[in-house]
MILO-905710 format. One record per residue: residue number from 1; residue in three letters; chain; x, y, z of N, C-alpha, C in turn. Coordinates in nm, 4 decimals. Layout:
residues N
doba vexlum markol n_X n_Y n_Z ca_X ca_Y ca_Z c_X c_Y c_Z
NUM ala A X Y Z X Y Z X Y Z .
...
This chain:
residues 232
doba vexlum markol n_X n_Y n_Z ca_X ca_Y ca_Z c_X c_Y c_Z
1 unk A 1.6522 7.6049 2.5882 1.7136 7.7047 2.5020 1.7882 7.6363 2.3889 .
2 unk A 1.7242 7.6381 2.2738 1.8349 7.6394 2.1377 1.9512 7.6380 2.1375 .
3 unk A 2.0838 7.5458 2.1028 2.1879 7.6293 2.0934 2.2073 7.5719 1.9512 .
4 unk A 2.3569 7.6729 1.9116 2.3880 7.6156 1.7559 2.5028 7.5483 1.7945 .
5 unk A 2.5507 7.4680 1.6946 2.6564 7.3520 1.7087 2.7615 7.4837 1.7187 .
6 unk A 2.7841 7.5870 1.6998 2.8886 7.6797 1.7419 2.9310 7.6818 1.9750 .
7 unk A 2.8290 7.6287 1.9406 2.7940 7.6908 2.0815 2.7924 7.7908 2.1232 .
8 unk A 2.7143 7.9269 2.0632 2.6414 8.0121 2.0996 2.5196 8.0165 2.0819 .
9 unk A 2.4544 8.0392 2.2150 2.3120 8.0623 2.2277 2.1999 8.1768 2.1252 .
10 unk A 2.1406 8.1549 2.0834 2.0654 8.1931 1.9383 1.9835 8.2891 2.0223 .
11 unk A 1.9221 8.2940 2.1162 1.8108 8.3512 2.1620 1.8896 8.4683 2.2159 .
12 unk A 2.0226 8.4694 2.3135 2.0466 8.5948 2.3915 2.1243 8.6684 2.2802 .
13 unk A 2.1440 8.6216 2.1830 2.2197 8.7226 2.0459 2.0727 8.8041 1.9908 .
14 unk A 1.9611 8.7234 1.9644 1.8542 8.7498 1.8904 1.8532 8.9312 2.0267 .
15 unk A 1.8466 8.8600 2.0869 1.7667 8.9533 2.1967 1.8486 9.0569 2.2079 .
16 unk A 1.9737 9.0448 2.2191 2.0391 9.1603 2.2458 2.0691 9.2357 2.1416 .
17 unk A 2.0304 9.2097 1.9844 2.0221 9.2574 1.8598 1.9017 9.3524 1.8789 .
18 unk A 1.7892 9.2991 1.9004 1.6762 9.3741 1.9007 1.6808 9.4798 2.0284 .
19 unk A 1.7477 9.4398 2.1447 1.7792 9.5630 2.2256 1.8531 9.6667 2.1721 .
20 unk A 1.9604 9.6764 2.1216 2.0317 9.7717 2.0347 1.9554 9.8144 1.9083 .
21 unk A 1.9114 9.7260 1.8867 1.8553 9.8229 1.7288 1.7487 9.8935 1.7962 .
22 unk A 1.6576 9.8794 1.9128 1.5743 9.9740 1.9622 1.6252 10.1189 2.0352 .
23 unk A 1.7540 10.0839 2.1184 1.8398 10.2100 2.1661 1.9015 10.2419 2.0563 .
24 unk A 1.9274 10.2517 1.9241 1.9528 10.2998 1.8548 1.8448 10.4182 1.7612 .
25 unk A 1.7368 10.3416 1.7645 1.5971 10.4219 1.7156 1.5733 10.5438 1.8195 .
26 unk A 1.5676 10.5004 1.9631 1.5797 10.5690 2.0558 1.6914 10.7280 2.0209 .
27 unk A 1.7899 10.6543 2.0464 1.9282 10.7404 1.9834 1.8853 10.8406 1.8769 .
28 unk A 1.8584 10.8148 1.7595 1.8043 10.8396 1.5969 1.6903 10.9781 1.6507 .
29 unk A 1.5853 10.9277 1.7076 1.4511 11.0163 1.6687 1.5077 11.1388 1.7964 .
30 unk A 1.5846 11.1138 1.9201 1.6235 11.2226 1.9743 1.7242 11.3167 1.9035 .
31 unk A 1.7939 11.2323 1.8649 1.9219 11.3537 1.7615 1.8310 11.3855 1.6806 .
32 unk A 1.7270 11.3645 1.6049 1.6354 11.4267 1.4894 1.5785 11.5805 1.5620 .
33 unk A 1.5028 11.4867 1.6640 1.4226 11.6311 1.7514 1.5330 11.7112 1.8071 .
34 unk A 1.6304 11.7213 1.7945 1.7082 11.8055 1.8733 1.7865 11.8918 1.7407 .
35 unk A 1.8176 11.8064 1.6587 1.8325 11.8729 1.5084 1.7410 11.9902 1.4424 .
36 unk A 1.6412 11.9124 1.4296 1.5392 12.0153 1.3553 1.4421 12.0956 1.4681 .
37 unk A 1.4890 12.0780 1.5966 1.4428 12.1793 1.6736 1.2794 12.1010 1.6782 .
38 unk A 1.2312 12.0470 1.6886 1.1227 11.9799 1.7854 1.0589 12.0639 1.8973 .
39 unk A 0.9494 12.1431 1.8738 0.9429 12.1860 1.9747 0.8883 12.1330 2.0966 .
40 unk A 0.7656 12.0268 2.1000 0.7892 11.9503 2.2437 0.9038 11.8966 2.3209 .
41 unk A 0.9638 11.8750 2.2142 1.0654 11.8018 2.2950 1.1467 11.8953 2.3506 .
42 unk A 1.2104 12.0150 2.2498 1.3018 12.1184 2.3497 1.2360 12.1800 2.4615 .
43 unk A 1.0388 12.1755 2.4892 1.0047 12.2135 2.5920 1.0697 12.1778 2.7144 .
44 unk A 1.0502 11.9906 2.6655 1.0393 11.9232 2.7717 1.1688 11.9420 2.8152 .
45 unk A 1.2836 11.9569 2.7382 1.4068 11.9461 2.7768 1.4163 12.0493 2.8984 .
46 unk A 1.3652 12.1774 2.8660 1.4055 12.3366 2.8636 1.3128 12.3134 3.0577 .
47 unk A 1.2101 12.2560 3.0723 1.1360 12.2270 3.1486 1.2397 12.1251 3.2659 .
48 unk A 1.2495 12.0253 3.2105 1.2970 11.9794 3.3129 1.4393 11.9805 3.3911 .
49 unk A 1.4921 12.0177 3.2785 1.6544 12.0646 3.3252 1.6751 12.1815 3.3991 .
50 unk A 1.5710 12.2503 3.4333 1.5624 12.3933 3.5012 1.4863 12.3279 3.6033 .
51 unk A 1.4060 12.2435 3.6376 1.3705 12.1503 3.7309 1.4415 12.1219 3.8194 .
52 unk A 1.5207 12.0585 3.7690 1.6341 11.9759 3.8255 1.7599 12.0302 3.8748 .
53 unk A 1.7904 12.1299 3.7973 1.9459 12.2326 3.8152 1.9176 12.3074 3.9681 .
54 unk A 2.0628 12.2547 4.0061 2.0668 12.2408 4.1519 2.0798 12.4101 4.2184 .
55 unk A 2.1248 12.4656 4.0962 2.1547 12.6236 4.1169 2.3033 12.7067 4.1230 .
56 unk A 2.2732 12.8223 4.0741 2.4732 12.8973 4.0559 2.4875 12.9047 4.1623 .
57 unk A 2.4082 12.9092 4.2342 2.4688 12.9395 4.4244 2.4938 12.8354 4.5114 .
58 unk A 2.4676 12.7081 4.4476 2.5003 12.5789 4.5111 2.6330 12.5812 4.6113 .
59 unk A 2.6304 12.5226 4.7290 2.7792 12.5537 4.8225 2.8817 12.4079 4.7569 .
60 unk A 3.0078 12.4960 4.7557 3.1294 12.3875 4.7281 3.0923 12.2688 4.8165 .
61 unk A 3.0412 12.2255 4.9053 2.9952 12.0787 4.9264 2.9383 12.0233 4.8530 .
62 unk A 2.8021 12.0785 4.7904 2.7055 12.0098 4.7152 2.7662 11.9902 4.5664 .
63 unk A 2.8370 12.0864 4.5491 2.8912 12.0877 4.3898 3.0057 11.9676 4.4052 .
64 unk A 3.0762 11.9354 4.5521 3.1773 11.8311 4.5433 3.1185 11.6938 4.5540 .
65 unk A 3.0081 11.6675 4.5563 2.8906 11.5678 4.5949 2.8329 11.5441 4.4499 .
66 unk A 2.8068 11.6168 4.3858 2.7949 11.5884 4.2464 2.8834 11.5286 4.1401 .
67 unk A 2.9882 11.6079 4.1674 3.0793 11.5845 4.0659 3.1525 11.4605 4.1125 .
68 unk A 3.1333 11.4036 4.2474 3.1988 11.2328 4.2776 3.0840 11.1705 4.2492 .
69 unk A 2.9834 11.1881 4.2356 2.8495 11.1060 4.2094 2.8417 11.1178 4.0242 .
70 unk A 2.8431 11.1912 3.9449 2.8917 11.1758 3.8336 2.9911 11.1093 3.7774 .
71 unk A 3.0950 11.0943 3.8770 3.2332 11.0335 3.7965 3.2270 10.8928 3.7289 .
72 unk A 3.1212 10.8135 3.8027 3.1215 10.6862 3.6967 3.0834 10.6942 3.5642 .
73 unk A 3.0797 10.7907 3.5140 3.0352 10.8751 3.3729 3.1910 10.8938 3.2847 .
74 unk A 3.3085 10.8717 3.3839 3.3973 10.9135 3.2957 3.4643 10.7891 3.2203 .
75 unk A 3.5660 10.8336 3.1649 3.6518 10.7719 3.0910 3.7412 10.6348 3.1996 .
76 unk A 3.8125 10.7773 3.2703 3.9472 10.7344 3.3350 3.8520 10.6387 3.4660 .
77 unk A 3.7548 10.6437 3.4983 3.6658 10.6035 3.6246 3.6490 10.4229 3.5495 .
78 unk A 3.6168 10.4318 3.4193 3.5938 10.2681 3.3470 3.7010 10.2294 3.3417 .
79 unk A 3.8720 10.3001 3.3349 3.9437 10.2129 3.2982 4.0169 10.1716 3.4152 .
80 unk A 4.0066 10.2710 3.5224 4.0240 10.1851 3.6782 3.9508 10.0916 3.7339 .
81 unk A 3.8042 10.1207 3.7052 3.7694 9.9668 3.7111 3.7935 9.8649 3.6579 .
82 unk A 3.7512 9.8567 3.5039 3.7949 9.7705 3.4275 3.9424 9.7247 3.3901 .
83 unk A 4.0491 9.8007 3.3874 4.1985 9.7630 3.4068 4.2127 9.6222 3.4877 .
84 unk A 4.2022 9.6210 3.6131 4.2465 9.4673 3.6546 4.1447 9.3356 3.6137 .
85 unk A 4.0290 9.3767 3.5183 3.9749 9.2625 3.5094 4.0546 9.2467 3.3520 .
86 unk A 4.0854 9.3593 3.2736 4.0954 9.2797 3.1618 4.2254 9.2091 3.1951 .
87 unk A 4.3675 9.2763 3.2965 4.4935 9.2445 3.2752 4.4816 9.0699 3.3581 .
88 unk A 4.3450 9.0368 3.4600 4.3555 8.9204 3.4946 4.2650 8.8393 3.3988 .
89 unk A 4.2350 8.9059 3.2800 4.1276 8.7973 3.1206 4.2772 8.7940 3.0505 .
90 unk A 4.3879 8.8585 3.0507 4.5097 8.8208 2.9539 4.5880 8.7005 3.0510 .
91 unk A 4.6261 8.7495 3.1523 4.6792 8.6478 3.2631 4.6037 8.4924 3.2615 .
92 unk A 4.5030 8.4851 3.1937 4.4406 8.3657 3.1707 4.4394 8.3345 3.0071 .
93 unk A 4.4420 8.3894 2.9460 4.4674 8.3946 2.8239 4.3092 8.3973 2.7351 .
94 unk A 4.2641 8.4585 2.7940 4.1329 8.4924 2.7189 4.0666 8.5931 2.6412 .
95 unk A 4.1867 8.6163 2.5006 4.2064 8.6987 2.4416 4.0703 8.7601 2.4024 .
96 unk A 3.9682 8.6849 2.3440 3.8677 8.7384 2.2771 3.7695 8.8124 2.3821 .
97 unk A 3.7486 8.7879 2.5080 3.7242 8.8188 2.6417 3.7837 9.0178 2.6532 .
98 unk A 3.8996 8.9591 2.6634 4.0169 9.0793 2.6955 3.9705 9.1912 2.5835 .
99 unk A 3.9750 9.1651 2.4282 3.9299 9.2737 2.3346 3.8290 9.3253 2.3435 .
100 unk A 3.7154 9.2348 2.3831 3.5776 9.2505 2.3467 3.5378 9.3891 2.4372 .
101 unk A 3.6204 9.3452 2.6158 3.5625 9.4705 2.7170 3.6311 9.5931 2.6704 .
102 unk A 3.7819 9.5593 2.6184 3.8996 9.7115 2.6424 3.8203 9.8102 2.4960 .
103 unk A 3.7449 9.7470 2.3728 3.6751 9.7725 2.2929 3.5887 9.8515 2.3024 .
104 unk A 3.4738 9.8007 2.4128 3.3755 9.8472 2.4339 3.3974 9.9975 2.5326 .
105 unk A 3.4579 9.9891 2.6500 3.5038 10.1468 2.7275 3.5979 10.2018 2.6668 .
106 unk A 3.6666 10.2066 2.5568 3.7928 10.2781 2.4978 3.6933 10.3444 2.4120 .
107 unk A 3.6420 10.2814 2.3218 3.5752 10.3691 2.1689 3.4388 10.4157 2.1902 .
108 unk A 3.3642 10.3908 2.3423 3.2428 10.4775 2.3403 3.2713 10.6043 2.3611 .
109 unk A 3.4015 10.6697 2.4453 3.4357 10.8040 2.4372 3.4011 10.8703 2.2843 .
110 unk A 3.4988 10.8160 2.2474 3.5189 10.9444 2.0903 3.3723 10.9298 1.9282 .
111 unk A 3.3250 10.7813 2.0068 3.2297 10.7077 1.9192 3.0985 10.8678 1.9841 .
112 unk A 3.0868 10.8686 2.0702 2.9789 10.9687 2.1577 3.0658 11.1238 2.0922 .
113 unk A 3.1660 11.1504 2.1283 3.1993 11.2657 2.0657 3.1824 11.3015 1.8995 .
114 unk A 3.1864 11.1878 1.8522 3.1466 11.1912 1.6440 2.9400 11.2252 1.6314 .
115 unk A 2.9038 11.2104 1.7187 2.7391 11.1970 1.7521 2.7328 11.3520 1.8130 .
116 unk A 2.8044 11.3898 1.8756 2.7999 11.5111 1.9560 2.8026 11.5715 1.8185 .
117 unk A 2.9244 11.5701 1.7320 2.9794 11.6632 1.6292 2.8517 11.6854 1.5220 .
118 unk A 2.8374 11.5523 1.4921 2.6907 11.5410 1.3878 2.5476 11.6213 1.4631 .
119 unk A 2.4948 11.6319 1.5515 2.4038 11.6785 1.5999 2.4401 11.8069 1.6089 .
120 unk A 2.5168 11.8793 1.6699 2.6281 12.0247 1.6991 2.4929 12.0975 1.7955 .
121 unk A 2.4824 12.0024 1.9155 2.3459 12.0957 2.0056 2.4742 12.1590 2.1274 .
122 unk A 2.4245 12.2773 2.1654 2.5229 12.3571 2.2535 2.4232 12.3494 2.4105 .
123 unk A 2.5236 12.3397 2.4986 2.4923 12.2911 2.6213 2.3731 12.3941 2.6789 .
124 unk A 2.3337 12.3533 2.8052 2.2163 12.4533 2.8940 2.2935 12.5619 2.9097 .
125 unk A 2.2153 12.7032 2.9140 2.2909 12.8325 2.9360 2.2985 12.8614 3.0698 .
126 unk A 2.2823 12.7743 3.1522 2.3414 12.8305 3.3274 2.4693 12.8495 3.3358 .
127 unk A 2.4552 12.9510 3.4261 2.5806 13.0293 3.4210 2.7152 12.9393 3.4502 .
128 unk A 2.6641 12.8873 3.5813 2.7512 12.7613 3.6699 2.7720 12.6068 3.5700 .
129 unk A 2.6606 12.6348 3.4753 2.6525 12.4758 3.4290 2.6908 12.4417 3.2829 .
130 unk A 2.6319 12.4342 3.1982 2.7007 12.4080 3.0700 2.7174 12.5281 3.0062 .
131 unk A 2.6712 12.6671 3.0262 2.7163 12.7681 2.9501 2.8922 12.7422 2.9783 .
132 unk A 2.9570 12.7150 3.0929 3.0699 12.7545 3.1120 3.1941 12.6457 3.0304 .
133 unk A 3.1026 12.5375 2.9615 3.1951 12.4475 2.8608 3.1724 12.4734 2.7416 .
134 unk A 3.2786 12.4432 2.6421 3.2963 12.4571 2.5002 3.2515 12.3627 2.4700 .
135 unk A 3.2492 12.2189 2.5033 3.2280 12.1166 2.4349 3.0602 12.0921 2.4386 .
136 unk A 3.0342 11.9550 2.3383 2.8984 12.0418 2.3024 2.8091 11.9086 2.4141 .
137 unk A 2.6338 11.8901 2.3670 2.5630 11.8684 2.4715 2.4617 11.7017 2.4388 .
138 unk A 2.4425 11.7002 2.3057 2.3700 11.5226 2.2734 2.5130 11.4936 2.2472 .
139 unk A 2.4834 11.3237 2.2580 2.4204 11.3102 2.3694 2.5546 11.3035 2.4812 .
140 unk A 2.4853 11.3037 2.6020 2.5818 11.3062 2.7052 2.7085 11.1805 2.7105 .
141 unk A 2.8199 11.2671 2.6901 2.9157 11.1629 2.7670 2.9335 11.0184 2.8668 .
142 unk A 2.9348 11.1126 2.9561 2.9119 11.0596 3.1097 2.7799 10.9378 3.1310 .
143 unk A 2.6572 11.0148 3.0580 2.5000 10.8904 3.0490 2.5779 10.7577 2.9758 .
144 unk A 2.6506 10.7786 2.8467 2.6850 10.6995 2.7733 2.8187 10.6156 2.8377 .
145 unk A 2.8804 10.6799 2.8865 3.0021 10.6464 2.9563 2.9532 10.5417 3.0628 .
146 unk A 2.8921 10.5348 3.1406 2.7978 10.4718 3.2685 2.7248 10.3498 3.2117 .
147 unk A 2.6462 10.3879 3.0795 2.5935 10.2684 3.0743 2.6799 10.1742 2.9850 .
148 unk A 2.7583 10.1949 2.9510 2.8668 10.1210 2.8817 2.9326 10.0391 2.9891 .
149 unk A 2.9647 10.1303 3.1100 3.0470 10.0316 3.2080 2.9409 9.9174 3.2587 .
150 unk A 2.8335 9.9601 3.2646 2.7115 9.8968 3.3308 2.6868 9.7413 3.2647 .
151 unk A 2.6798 9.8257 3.1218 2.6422 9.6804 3.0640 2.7688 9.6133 3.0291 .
152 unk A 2.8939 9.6512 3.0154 2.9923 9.5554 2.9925 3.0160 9.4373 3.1274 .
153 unk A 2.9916 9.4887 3.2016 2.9487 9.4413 3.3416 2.8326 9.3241 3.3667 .
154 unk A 2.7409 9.3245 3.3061 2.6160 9.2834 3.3089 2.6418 9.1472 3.2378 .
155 unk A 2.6828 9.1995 3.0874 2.7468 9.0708 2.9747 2.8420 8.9979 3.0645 .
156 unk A 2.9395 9.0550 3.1090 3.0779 8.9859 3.1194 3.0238 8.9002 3.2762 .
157 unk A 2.9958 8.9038 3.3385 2.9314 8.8282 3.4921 2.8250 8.7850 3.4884 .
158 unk A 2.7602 8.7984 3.3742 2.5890 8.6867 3.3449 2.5720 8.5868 3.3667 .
159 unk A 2.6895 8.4846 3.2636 2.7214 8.3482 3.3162 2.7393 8.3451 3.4428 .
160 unk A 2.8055 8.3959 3.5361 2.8839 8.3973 3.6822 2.7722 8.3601 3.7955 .
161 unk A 2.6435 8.4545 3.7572 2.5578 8.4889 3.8405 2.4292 8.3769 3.8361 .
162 unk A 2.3509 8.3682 3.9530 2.2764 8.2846 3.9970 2.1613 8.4085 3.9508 .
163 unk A 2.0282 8.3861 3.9688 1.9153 8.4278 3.9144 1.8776 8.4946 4.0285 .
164 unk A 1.9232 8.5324 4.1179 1.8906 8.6380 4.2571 2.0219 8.7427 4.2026 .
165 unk A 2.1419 8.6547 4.1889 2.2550 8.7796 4.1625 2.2405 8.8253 4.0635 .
166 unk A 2.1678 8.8034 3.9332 2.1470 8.8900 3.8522 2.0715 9.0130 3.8326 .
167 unk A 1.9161 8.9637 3.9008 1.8665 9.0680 3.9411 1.9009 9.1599 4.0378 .
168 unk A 1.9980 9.1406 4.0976 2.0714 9.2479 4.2437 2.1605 9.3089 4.1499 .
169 unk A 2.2665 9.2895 4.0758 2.3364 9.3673 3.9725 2.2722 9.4248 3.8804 .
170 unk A 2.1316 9.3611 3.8046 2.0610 9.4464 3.7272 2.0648 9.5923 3.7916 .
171 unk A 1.9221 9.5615 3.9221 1.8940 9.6503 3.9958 1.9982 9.7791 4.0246 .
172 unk A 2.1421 9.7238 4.0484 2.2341 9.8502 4.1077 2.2822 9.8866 3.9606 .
173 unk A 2.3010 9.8427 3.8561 2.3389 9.8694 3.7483 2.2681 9.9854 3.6544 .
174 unk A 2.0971 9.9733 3.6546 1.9941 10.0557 3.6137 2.0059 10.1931 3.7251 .
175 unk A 2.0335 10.1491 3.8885 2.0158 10.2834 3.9671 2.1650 10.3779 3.9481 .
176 unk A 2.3069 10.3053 3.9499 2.4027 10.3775 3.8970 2.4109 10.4544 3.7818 .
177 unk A 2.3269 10.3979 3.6182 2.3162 10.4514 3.5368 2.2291 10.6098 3.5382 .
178 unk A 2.1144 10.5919 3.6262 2.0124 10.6983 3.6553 2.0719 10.7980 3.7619 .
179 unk A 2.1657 10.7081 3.8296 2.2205 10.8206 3.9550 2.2931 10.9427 3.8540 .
180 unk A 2.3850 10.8663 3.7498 2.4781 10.9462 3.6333 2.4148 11.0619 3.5813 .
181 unk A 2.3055 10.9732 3.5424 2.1713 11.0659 3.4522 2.1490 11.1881 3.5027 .
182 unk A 2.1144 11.1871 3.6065 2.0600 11.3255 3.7174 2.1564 11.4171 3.7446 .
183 unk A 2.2994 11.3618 3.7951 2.3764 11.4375 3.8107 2.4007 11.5277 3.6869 .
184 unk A 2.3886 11.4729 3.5740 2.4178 11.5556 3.4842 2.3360 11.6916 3.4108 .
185 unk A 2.2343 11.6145 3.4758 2.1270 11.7668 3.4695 2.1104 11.8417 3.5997 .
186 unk A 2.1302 11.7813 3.7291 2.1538 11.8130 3.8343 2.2446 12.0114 3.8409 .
187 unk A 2.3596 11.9433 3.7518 2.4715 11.9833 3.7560 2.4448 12.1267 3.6558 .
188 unk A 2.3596 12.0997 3.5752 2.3095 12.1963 3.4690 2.3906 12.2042 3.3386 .
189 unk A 2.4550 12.0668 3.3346 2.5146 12.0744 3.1883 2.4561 12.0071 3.0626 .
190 unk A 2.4021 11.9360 3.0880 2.3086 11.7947 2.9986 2.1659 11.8586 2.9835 .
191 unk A 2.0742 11.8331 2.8691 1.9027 11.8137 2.8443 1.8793 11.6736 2.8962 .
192 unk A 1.7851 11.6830 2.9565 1.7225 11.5097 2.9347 1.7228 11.4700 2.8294 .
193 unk A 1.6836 11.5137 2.7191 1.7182 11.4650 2.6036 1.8708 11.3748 2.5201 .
194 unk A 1.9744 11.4544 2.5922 2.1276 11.4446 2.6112 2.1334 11.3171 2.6997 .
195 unk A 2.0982 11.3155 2.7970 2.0972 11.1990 2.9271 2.0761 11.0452 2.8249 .
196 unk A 1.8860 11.0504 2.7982 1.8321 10.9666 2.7296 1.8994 10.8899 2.6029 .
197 unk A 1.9640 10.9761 2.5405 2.0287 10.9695 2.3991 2.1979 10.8906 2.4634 .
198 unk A 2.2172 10.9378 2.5442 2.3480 10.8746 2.5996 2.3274 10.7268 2.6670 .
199 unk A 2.2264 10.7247 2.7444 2.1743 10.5916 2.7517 2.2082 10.4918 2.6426 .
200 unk A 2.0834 10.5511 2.5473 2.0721 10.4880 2.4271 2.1892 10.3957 2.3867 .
201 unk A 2.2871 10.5345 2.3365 2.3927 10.5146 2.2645 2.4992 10.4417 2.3381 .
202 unk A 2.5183 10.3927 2.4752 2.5835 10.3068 2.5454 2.5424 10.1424 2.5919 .
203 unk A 2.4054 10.1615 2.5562 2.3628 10.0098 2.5749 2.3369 9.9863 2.4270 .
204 unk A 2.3013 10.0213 2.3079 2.3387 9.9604 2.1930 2.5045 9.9476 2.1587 .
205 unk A 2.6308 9.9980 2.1419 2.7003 10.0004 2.1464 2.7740 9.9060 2.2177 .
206 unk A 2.7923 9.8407 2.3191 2.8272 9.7698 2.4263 2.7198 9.6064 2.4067 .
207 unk A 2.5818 9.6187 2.3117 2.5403 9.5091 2.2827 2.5884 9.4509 2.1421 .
208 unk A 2.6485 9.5478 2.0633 2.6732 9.5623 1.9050 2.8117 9.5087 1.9332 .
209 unk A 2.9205 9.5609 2.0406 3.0366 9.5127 2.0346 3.0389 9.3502 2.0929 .
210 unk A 2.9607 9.3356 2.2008 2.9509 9.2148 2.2768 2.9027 9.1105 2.1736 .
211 unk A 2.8030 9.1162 2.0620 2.7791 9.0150 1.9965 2.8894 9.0081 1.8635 .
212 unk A 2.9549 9.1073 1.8129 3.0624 9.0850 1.7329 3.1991 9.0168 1.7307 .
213 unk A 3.2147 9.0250 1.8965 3.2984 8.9615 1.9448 3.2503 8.7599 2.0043 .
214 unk A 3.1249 8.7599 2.0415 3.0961 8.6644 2.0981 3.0707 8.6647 2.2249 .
215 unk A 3.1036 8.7717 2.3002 3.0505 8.7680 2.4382 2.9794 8.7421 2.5096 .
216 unk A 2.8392 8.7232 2.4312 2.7313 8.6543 2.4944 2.7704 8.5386 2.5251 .
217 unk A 2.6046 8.4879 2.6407 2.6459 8.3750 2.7178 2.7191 8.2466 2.6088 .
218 unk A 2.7598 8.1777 2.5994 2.7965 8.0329 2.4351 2.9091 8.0976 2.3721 .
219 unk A 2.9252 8.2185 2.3943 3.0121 8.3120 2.2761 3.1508 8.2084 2.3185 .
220 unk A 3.2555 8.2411 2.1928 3.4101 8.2821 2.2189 3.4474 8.3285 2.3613 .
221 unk A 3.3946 8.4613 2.3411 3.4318 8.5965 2.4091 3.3457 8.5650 2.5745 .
222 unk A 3.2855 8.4845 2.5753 3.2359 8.4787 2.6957 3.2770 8.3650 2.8354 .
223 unk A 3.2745 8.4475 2.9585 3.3207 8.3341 3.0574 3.2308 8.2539 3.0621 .
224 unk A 3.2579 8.0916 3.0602 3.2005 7.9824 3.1352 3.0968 8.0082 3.2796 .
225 unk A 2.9710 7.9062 3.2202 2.8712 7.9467 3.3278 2.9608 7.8395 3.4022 .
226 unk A 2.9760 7.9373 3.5483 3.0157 7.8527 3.6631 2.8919 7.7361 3.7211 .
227 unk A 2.7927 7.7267 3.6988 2.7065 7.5845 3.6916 2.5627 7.6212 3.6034 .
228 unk A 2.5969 7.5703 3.4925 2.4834 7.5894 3.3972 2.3070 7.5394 3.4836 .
229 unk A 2.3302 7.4198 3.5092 2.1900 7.4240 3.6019 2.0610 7.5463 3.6615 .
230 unk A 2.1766 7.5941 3.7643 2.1718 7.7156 3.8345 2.1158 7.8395 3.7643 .
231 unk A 2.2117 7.8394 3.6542 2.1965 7.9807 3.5993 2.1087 8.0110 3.4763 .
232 unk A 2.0810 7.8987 3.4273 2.0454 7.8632 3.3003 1.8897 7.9809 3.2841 .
């Protein structure tokens, strides 16, 4: 692998540039079709979210089973996780570390709500499910919220991980993000379209902040591979 006399690695910046600028296209052509009304696509939406919607008669168990299986979608859910890692990245003094994560889960909230505003799509009309919120429906919160924690996660323990532990965190990282996904149409508030677009907009975002800061593996912003050999 290339490196530059900076000592950041050229290839996992290249790469994670071209991952974001593709979840961003991603991002782009769904807010379009959902804008100008697309009609395959609102089929598909209209199709599968009625698929999936668990129902108004669902029993207070199942609805309390959802809504804890959704919660890694929230706000306050990233900053209890993430809270003791950044306050033990200051306790070490690894400022650029410390900004780069509190950056990335603080401003995908309201960054996803300015995208909501620009698109202005109004939630599924179930009675139980998004008819009963004001707030609006691209892309989803919670999709975006999830994969933000996911991948800040992914960046920040890359170096850490051996080439079995990466793929075992990939793996639970992609099924937590999809567990989010479902619930939210599950639940009958989100389009797949909303889900997809929240994806999007949380793994470009979280790759856009991570390389501005340096976070990648060589970065500033990034922890030391605990044995380059190994992990390389």
């Amino acid at each position: 692998m290339e490196v530059r006399p900076d000592g950041a690695s050229r290839f996992p910046r290249r790469g994670a540039l071209i991952a974001a600028a593709a979840c961003v296209a991603v991002l782009v052509v769904l807010g379009i079709g959902v804008a100008t009304k697309f009609g395959p696509q609102l089929r598909l939406d209209s199709t599968v979210s009625r698929a999936l919607y668990a129902g108004d008669g669902r029993s207070a168990v199942v609805n309390d089973l959802l809504q804890v299986l959704t919660s890694p979608g929230l706000t306050v859910f990233r900053v209890v996780v993430l809270l003791p890692v950044v306050v033990w990245l200051v306790l070490r003094r690894l400022w650029w570390t410390a900004a780069w994560v509190l950056t990335a889960i603080v401003l995908i909230a309201p960054l996803t709500t300015a995208v909501k505003e620009l698109v202005g799509r109004v939630r599924p009309d179930f009675v139980n499910g998004g008819a009963r919120l004001e707030s609006l429906s691209f892309p989803s919160g919670h999709s975006s919220g999830s994969a933000t924690l996911v991948t800040v996660v992914l960046v920040l323990t890359w170096p850490l991980l051996t080439r079995t532990g990466r793929r075992i965190c990939l793996g639970l990282g992609i099924a937590l993000a999809l567990l989010v996904g479902l619930t939210r149409m599950w639940l009958g508030v989100h389009f797949l379209s909303d889900v997809l677009g929240g994806w999007a907009l949380g793994v470009a975002w979280t790759l856009l902040v991570a390389v501005a800061f340096g976070a990648l593996p060589g970065g500033r912003a990034a922890l030391p591979a605990r044995d380059r050999a190994e992990v390389a």
